[in-house]
C-alpha positions in Angstrom: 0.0 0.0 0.0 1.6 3.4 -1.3 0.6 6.5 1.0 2.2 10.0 1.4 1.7 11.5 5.3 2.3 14.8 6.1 1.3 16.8 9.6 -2.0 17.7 7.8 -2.7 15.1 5.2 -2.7 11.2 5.1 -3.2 9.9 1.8 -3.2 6.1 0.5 -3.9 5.0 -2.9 -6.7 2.4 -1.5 -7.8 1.5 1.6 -10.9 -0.6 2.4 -13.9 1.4 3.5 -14.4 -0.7 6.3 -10.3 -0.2 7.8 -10.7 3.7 8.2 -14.3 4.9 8.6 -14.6 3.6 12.0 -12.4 6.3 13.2 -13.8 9.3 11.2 -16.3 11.6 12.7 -18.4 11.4 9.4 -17.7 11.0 5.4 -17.9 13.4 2.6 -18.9 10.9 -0.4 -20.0 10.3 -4.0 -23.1 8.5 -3.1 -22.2 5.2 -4.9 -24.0 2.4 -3.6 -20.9 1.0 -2.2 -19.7 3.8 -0.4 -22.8 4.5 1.2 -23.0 1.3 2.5 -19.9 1.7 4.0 -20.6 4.6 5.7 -23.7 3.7 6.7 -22.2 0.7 8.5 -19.5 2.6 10.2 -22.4 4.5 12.2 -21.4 7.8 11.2 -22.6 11.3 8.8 -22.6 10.8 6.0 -22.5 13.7 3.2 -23.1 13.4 -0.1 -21.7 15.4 -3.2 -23.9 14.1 -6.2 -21.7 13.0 -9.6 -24.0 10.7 -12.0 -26.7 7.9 -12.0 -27.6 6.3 -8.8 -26.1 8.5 -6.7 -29.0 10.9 -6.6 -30.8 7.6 -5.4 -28.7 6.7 -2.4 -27.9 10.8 -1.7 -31.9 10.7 -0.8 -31.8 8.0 1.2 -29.1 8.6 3.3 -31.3 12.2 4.0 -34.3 10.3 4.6 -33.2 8.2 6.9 -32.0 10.8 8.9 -27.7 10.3 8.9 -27.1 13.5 6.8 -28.3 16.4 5.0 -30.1 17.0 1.9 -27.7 16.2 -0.8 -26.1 18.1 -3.8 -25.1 18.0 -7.1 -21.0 18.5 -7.3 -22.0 21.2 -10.1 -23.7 23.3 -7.8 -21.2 22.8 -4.7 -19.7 25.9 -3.2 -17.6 26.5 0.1 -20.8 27.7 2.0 -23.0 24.6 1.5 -19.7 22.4 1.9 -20.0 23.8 5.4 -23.3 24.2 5.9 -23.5 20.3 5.1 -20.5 19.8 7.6 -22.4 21.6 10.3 -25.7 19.5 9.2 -24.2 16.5 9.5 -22.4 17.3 13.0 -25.7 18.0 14.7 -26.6 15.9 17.3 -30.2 14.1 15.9 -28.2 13.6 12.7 -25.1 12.3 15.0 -27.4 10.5 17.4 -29.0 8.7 14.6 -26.2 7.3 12.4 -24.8 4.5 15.1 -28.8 3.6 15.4 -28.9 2.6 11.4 -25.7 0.8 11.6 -27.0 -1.2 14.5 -30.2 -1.7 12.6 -28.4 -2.9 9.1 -26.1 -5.2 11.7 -29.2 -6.7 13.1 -30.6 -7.3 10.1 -27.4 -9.0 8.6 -27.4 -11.1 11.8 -31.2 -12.2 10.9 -30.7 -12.7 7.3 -27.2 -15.1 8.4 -29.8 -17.1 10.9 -32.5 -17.6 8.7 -30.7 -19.2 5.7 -28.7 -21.4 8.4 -31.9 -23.0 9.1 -33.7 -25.5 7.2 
């Protein structure tokens, strides 16, 4: 794994989803279907920056379900709602909420493992 660290930067070329987010206060993401899983599992913000297809999609949902704000389109991004969206997503309902839907998607796993154990 190639990285470059500095006092105000760590950066690595890949790193699974599932290593890292655990430690972050909350994730600043494309909306892909993957990496909102991911964040959704680590129990954390999430905010999503809109690119193409499905993104809009999951962008919703992560709103709806109340782990982080309303999303929006990379092409209409500025500073201010980069950190208006930060502050949204630190608030503490939003905060509160996110380690409740990683529990729930955990406890669903756990069922769905159970079930097709038994015959």
């Amino acid at each position: 794994m190639k990285y470059l660290s500095s006092s105000d930067l760590l950066y690595f070329d890949a790193v699974p989803h599932g290593w890292w987010l655990p430690y972050c206060k909350m994730i600043i993401h494309h909306g892909g279907a993957g990496t909102t899983s991911a964040g959704l599992r680590a129990g954390i913000p999430n905010i999503v920056v809109l690119f193409i297809v499905d993104q809009p999609f999951w962008g919703n949902r992560v709103h709806a379900i109340g782990v982080g704000p309303k999303p929006t389109f990379v092409k209409n991004l500025s500073v201010d709602k980069l950190a208006d969206a930060i502050v949204d997503a630190g608030s503490k309902t939003i905060y509160e909420r996110a380690p409740i839907i990683d529990q729930n998607i955990r406890d669903e796993e756990w069922m769905s493992r159970a079930s097709s154990t038994s015959t």
